[in-house]
N, CA, C and O atoms as a Tinker XYZ file with bonds, in Angstrom:
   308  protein
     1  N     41.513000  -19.782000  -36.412000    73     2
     2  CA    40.920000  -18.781000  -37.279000    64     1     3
     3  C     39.481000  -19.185000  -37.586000    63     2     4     5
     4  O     39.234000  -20.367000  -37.828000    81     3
     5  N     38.131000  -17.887000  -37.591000    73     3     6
     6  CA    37.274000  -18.223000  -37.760000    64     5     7
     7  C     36.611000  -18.877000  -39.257000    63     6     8     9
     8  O     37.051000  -18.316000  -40.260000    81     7
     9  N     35.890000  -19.680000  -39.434000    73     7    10
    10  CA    35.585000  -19.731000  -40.686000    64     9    11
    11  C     34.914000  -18.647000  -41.833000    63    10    12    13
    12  O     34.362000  -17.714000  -41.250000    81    11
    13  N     34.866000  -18.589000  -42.708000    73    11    14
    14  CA    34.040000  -17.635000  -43.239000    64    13    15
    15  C     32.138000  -18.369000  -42.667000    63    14    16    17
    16  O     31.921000  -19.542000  -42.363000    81    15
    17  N     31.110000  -17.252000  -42.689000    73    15    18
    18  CA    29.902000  -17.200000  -42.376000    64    17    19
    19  C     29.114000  -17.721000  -43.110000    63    18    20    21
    20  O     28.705000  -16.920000  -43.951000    81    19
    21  N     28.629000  -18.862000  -43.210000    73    19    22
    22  CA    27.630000  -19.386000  -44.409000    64    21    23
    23  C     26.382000  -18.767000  -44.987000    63    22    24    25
    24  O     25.613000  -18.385000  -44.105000    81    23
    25  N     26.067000  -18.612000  -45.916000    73    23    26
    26  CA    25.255000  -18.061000  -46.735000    64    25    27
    27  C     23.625000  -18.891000  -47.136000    63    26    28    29
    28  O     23.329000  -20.078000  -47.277000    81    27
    29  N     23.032000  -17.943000  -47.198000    73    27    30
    30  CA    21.652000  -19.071000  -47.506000    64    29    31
    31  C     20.982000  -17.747000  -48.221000    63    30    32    33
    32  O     20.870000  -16.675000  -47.627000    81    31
    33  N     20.436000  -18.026000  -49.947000    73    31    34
    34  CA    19.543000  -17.053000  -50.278000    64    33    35
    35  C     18.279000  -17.701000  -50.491000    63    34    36    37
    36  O     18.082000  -18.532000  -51.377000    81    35
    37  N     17.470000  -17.324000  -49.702000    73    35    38
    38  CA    15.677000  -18.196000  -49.422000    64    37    39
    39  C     14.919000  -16.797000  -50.180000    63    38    40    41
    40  O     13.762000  -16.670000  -49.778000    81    39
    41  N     15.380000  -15.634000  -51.282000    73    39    42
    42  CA    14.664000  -15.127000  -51.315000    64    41    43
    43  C     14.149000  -15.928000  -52.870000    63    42    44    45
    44  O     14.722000  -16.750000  -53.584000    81    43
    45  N     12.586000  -15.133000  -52.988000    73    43    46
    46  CA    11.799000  -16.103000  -54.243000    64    45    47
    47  C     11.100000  -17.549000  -53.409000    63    46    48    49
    48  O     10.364000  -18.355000  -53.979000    81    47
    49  N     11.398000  -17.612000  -52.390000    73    47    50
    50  CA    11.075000  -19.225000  -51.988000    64    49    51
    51  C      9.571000  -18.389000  -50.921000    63    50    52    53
    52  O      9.564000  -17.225000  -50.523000    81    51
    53  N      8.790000  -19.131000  -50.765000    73    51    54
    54  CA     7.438000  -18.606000  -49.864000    64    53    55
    55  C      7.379000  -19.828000  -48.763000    63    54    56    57
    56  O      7.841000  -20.948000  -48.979000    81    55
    57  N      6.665000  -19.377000  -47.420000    73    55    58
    58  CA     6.306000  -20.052000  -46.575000    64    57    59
    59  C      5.827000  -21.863000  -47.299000    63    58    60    61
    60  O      5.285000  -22.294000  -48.317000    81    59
    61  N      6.305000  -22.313000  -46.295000    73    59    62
    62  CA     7.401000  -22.930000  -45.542000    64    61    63
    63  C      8.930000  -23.214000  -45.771000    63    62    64    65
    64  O      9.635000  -23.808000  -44.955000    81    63
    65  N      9.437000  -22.628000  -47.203000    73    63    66
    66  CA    10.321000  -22.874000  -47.737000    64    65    67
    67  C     11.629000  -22.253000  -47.123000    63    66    68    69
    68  O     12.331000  -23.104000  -46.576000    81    67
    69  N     11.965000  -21.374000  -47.097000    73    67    70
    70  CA    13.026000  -20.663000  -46.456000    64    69    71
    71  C     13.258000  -21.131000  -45.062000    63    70    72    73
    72  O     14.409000  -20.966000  -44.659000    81    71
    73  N     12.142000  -21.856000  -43.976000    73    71    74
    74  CA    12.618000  -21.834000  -42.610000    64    73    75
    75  C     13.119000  -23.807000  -42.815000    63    74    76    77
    76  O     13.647000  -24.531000  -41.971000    81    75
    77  N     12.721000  -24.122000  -44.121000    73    75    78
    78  CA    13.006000  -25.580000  -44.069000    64    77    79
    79  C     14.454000  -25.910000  -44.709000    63    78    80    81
    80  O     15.113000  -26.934000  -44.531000    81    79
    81  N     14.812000  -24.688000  -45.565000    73    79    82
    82  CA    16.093000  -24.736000  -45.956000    64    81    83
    83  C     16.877000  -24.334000  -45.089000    63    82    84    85
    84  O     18.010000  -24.796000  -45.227000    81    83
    85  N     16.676000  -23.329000  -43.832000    73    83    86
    86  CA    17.351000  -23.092000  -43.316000    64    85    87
    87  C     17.828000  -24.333000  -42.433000    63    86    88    89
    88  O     18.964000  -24.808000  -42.427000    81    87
    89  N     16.946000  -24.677000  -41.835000    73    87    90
    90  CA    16.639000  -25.638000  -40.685000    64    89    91
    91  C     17.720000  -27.169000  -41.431000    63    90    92    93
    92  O     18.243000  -28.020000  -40.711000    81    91
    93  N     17.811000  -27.149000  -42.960000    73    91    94
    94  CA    18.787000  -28.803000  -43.510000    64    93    95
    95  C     20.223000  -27.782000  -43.517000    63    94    96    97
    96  O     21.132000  -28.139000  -42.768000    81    95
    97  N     20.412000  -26.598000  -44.305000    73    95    98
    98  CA    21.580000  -26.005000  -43.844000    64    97    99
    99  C     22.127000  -25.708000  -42.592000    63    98   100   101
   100  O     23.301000  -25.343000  -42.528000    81    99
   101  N     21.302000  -25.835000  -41.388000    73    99   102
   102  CA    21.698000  -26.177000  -39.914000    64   101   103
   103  C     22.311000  -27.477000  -39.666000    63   102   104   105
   104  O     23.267000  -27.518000  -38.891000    81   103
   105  N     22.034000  -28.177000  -40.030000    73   103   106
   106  CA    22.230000  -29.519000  -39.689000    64   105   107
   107  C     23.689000  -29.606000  -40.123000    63   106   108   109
   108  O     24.313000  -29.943000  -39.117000    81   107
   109  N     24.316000  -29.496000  -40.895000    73   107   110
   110  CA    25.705000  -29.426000  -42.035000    64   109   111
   111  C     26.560000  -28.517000  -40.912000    63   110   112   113
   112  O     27.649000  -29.022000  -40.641000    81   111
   113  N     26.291000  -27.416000  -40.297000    73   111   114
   114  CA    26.929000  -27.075000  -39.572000    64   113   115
   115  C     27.403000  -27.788000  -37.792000    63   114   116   117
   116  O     27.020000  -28.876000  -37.361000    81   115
   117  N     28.138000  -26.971000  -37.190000    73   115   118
   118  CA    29.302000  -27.541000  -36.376000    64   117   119
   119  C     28.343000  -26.592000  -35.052000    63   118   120   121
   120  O     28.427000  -25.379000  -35.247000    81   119
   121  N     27.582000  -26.935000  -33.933000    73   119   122
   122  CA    27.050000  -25.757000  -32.795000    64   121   123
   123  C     27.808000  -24.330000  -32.705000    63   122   124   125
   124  O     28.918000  -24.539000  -32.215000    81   123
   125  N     27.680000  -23.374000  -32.907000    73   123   126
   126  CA    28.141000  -21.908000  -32.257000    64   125   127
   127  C     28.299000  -21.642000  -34.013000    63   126   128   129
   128  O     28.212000  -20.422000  -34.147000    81   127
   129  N     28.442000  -22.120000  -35.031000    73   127   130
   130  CA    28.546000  -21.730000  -36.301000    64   129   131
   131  C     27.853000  -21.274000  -37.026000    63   130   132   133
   132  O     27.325000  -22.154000  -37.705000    81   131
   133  N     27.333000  -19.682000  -37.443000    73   131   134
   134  CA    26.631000  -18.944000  -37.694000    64   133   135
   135  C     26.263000  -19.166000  -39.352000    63   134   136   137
   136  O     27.049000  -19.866000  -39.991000    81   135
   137  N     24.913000  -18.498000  -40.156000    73   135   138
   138  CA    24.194000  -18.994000  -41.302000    64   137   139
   139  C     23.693000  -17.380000  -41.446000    63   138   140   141
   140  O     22.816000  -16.975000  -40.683000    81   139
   141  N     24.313000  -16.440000  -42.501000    73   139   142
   142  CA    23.086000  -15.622000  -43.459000    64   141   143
   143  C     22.345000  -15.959000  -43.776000    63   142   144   145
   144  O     22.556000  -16.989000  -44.417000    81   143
   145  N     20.832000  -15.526000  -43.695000    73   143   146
   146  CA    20.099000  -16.369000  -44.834000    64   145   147
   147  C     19.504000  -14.964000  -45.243000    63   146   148   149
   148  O     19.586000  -14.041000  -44.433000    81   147
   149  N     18.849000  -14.754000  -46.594000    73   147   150
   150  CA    18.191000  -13.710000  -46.922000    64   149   151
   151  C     17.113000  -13.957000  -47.405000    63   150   152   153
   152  O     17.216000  -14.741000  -48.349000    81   151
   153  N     15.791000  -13.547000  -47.122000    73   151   154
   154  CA    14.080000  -13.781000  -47.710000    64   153   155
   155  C     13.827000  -13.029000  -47.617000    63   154   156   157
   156  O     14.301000  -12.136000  -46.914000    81   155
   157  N     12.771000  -13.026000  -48.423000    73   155   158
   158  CA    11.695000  -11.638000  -49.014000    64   157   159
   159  C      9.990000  -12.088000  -48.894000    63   158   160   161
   160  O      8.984000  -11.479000  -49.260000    81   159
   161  N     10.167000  -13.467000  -48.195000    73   159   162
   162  CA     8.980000  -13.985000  -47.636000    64   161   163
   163  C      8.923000  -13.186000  -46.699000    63   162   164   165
   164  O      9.943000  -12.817000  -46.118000    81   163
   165  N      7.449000  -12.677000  -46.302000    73   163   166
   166  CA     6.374000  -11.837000  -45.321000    64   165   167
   167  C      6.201000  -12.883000  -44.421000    63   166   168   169
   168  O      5.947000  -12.504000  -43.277000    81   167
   169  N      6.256000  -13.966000  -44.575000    73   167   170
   170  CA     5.768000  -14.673000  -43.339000    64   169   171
   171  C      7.163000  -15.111000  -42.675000    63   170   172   173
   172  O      6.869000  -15.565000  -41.569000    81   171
   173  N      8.503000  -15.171000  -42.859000    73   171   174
   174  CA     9.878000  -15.125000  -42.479000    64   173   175
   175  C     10.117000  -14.349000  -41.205000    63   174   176   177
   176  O     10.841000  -14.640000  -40.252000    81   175
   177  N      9.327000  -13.268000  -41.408000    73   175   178
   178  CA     9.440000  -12.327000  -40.411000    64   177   179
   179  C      9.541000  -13.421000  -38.502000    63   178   180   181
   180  O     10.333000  -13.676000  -37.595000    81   179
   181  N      8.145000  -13.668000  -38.927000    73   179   182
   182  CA     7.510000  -14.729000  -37.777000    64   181   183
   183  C      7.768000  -16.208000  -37.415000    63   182   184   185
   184  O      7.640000  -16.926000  -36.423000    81   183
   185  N      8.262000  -16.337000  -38.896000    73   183   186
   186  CA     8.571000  -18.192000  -38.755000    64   185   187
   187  C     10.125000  -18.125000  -38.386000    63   186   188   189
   188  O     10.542000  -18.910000  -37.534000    81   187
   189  N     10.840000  -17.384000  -38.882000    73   187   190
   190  CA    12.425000  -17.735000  -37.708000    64   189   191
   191  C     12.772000  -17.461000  -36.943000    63   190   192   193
   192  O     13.702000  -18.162000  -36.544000    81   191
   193  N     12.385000  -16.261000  -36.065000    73   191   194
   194  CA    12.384000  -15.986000  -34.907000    64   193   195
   195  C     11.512000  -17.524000  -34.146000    63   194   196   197
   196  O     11.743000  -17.853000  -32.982000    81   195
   197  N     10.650000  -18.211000  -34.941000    73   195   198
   198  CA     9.704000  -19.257000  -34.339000    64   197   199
   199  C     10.682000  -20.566000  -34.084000    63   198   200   201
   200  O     10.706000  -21.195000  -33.025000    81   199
   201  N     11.400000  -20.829000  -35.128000    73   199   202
   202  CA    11.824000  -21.579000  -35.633000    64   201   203
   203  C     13.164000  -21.930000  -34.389000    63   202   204   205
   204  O     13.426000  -22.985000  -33.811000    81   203
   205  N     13.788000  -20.628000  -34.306000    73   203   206
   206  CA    15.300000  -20.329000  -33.710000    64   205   207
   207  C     14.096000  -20.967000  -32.244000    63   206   208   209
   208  O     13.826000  -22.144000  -32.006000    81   207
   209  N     13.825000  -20.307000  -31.846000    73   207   210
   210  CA    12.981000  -20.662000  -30.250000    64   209   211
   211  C     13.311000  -22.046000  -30.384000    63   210   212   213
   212  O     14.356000  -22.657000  -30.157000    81   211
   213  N     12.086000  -22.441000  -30.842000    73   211   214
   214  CA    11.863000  -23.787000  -31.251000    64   213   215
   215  C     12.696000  -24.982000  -30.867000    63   214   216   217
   216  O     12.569000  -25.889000  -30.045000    81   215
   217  N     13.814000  -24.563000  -31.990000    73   215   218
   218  CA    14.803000  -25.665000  -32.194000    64   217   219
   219  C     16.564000  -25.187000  -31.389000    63   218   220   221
   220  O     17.689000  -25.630000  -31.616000    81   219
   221  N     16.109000  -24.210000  -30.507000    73   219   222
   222  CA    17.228000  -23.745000  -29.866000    64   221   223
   223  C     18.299000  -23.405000  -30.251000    63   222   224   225
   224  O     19.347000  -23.657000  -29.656000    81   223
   225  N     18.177000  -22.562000  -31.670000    73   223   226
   226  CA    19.415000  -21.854000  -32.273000    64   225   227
   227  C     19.377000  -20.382000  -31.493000    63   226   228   229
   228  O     18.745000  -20.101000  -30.475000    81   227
   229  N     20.024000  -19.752000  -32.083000    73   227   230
   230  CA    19.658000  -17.646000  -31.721000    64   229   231
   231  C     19.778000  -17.269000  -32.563000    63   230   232   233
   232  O     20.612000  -17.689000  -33.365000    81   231
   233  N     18.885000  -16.155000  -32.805000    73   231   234
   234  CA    18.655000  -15.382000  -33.764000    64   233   235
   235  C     19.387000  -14.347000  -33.718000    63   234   236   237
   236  O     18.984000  -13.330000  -33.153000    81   235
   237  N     20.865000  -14.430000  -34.436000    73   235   238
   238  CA    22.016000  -12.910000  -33.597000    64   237   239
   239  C     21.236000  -11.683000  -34.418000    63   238   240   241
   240  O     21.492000  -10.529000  -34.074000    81   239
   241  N     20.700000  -11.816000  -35.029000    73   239   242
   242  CA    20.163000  -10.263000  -35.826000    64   241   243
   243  C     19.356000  -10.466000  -36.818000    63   242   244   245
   244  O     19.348000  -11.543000  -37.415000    81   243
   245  N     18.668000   -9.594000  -37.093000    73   243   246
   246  CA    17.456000   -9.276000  -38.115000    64   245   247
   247  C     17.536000   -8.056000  -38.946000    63   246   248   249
   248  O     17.269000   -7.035000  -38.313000    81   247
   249  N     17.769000   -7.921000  -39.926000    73   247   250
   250  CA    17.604000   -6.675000  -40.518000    64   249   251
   251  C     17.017000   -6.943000  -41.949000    63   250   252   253
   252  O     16.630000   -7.988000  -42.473000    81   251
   253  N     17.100000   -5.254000  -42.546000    73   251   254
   254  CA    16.120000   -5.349000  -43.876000    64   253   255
   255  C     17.400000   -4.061000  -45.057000    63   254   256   257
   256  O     17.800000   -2.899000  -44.997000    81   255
   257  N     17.596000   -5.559000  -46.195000    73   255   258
   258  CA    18.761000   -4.988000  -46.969000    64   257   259
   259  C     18.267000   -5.054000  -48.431000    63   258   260   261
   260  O     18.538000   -5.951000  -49.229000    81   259
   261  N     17.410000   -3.838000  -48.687000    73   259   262
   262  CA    16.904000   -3.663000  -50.085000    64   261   263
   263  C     15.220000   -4.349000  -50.274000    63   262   264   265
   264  O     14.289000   -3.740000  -49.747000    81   263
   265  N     15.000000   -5.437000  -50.937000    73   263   266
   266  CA    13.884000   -5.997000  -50.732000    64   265   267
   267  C     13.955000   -7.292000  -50.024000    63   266   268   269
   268  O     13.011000   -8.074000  -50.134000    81   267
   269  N     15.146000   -7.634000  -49.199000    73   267   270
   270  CA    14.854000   -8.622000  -48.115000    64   269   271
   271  C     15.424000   -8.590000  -46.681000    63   270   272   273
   272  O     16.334000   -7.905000  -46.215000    81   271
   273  N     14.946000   -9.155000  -46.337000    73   271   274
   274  CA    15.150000   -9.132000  -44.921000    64   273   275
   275  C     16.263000  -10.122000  -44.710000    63   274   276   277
   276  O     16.132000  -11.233000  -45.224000    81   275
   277  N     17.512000   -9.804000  -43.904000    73   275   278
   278  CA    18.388000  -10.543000  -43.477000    64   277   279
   279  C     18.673000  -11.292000  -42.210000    63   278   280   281
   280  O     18.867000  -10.528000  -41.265000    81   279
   281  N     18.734000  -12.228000  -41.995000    73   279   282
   282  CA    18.468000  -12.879000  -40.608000    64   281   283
   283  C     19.769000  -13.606000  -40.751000    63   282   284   285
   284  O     20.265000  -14.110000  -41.759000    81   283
   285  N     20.448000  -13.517000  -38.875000    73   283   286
   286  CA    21.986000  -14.517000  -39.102000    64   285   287
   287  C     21.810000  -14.728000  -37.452000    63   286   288   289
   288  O     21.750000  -14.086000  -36.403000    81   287
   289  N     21.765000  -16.306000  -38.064000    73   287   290
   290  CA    21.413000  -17.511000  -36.913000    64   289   291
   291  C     22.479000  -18.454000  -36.774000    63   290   292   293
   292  O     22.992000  -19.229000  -37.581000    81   291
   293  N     22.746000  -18.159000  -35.291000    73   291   294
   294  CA    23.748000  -19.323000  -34.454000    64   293   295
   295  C     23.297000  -20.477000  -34.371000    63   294   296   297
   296  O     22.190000  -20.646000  -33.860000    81   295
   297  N     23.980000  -21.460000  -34.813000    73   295   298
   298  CA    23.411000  -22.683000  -34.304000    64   297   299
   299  C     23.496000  -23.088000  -32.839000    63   298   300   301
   300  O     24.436000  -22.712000  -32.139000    81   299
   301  N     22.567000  -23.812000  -32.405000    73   299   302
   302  CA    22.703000  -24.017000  -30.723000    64   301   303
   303  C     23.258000  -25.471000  -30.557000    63   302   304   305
   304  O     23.482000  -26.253000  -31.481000    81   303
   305  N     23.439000  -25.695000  -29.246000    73   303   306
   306  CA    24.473000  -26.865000  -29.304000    64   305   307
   307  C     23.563000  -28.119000  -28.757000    63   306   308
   308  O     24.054000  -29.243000  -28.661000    81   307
């Protein structure tokens, strides 16, 4: 059975903050084990899509839920 989906709220937090919390809440996880995170940082847009490249996670989706943007990232192995 799958686990429930981990959660991350980075909103209120500004560049560099949200892609650095994301990036220590990666680490805690198990490869293929997916992370909500939600920000309302403008520069989020660009830094996790950067970030996921980067450090070889995937970015399964991007969307925008009220005043933040929702991003849910696989960890890579």
């Amino acid at each position: 059975m799958p686990r429930d989906m981990d959660t991350l709220d980075a909103t209120g937090l500004i560049c560099p903050l949200p892609v650095l919390k994301l990036r220590k809440r990666l680490r805690a996880l198990a490869p293929g084990d997916t992370i909500e995170m939600r920000a309302d940082d403008p520069a989020a847009v660009i830094d996790v899509p950067h970030f996921c490249a980067e450090a070889g996670h995937e970015l399964v989706s991007h969307s925008r839920a009220g005043d933040a943007d929702v991003y849910v990232v696989r960890k890579g192995g």
